[in-house]
C-alpha positions in Angstrom: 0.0 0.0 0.0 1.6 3.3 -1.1 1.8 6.1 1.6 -1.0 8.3 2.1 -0.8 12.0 0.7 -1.2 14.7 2.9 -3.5 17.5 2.1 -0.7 19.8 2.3 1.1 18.1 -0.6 -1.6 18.0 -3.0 -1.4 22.2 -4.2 1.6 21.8 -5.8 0.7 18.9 -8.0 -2.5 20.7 -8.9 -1.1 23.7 -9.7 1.4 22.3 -12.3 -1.4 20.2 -13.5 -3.2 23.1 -14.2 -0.2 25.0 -15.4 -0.1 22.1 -18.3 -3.5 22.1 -19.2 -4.0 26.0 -19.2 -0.7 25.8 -21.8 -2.5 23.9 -23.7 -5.8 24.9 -24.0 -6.0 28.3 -22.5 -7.8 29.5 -20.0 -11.3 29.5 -21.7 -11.2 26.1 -22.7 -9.6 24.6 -20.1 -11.7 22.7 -17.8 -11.5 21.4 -13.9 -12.0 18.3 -14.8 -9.1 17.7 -17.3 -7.0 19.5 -14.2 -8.0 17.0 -12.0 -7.3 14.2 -14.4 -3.8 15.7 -14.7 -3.2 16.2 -11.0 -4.2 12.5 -10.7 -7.2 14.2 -7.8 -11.1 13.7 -7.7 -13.0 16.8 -8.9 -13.7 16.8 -5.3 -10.6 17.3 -4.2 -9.6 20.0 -6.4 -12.8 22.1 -5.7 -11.6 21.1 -1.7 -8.5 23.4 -2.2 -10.1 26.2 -5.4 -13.8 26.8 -5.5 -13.6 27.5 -9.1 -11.1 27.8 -12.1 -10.8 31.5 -11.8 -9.6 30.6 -8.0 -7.1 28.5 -9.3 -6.0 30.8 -12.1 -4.7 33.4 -10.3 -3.1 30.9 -7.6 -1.3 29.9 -10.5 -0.6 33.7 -11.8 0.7 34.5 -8.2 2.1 31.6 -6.9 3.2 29.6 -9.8 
């Protein structure tokens, strides 16, 4: 059984996920879902951490 992840530890995986698929497909056409895919998280999870793409955006602008 692989190690649990901490909450904690998830952010940075999302936020190059969505750093990829925002590359990609720009931020209109982007969607959470294909981030989550990416970020190997639920949809649940993701919205846990951003309560919506915008949220997550500019995370990524700031923080990225």
């Amino acid at each position: 059984m692989s190690p649990r992840v901490m909450p904690e530890n998830r952010i940075p995986d999302i936020v190059k996920a969505a750093g990829k698929v925002f590359g990609r497909r720009g931020y209109r056409l982007a969607r959470m879902e294909e981030i989550a895919r990416e970020a190997d998280v639920s949809k649940a999870t993701l919205y846990y951490y951003f309560k919506s793409k915008i949220h997550l955006f500019y995370y990524l602008l700031e923080n990225g």
